[in-house]
N, C-alpha and C positions, 0 to 999 in steps of 0.2 A: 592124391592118396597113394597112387602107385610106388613116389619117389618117397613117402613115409616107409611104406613097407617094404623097400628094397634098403633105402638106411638101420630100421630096424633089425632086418639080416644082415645087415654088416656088424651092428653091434652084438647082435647073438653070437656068430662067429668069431668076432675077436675076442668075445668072451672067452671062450673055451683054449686059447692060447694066451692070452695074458696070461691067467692063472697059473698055470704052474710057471711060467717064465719071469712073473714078478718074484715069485717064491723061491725059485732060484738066484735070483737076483738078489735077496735079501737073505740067504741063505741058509732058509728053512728046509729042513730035509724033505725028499722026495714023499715018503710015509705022510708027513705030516699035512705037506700040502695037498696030499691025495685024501686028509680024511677033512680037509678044512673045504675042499669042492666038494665031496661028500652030506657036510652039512648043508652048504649053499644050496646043493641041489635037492635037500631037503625040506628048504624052505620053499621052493620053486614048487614043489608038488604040493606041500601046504597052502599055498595060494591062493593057487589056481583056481578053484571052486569058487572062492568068494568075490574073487576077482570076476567071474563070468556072472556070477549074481548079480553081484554091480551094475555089469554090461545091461544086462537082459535088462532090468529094473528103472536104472539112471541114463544110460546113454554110452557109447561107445568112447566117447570123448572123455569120461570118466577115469578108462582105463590105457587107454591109448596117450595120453598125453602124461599121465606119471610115468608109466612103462618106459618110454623113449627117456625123458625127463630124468627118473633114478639112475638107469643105466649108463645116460653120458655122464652124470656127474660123479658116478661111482669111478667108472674109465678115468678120467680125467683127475679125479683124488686119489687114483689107486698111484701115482706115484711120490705122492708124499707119506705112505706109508714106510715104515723106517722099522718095522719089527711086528712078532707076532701078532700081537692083540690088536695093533692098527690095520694090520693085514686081514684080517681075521671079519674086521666091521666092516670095511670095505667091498669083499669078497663077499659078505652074507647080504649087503646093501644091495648089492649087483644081481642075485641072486634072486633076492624079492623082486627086484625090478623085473629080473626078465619072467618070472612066475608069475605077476597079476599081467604080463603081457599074453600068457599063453593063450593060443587060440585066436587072437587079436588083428593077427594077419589074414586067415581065412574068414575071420566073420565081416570084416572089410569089404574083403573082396567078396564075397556072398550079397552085404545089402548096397554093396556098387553096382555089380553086376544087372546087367538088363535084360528083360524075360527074351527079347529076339538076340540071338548070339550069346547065350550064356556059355555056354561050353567054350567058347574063342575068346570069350574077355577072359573066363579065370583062367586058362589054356596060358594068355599073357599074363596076369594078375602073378599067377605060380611063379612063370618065366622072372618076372623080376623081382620074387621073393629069392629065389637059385641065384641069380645075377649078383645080389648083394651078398648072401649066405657065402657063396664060392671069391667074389671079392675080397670079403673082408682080411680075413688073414695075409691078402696079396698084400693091400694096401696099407696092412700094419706092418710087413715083412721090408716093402720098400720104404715106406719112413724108418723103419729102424736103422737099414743098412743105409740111408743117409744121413740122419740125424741121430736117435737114439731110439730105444724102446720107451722111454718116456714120454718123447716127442708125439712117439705111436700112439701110445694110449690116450697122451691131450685131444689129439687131432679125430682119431675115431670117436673120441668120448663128446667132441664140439658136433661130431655129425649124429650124435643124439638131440642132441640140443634145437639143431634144424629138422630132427624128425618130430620130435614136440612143436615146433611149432605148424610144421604142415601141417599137422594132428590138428593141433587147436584152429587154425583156417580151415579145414573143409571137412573136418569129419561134424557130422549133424549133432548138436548137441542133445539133441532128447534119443531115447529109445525108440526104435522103429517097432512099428504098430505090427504085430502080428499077421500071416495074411489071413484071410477068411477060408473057416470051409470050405472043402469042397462036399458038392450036393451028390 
């Protein structure tokens, strides 16, 4: 689960740097690509809620394995976009994905974590959410300057794809039971 939720921050983080860098790239103005992340982040806070419904209700796996799943495929499409309106469904594609993820990293580590040494497993659990978050952009930056920015976005958008599937191995698929009262 750990190496899901540190891929999953590598996808968030590259997120927030493709964006305007594909838009430059296709040479949509600076305005426009700042209002078309705008919308996406949009849909990210529209989400959310229902996405955690889901959680609580169906099972973490629910939400966790699209989230990873939208995201890399979004990355990985976003370079055959060729102009606004392709750019446009891409970017809000990406957007939804990482929205019904919100939350998804910490509620992992919440029903991973184990009553003796809780504070030390999420202590690590955080640690390699940061590891991937601060990663990401490294690891898009070095495939760029050796291959392309397209390349980038393939290759982070493939390490969604491995974070969906860790997802779908080990994260439980029903909803964890509430715990009980305390008396």
């Amino acid at each position: 689960l750990g190496l899901g939720a540190t891929l999953v921050s590598v996808l968030r983080s590259s997120r927030q740097v493709v964006i305007p860098l594909w838009a430059e790239q296709l040479g949509i103005a600076p305005a426009t690509a700042a209002l078309i992340y705008g919308f996406a982040a949009a849909i990210d806070m529209t989400v959310f809620y229902p996405a955690g419904r889901i959680m609580d209700l169906h099972g973490r796996v629910w939400v966790a394995v699209p989230c990873a799943l939208l995201m890399g495929l979004a990355l990985m499409t976003m370079p055959l976009t060729t102009g606004l309106a392709s750019f446009v469904a891409v970017t809000l594609l990406l957007g939804f994905g990482n929205g019904i993820g919100s939350g998804i990293i910490m509620t992992l580590g919440a029903d991973a974590s184990p009553r003796s040494g809780r504070t030390q497993f999420l202590g690590i659990w955080r640690m390699l959410s940061d590891i991937g978050s601060s990663s990401g952009p490294v690891l898009l930056s070095a495939i760029t300057a050796v291959a392309s920015l397209a390349a980038g976005m393939v290759t982070i958008g493939a390490l969604g794809l491995v974070a969906a599937a860790v997802f779908w191995r080990w994260v439980p698929p029903k909803a964890p039971k509430p715990p009980a009262p305390r008396a």
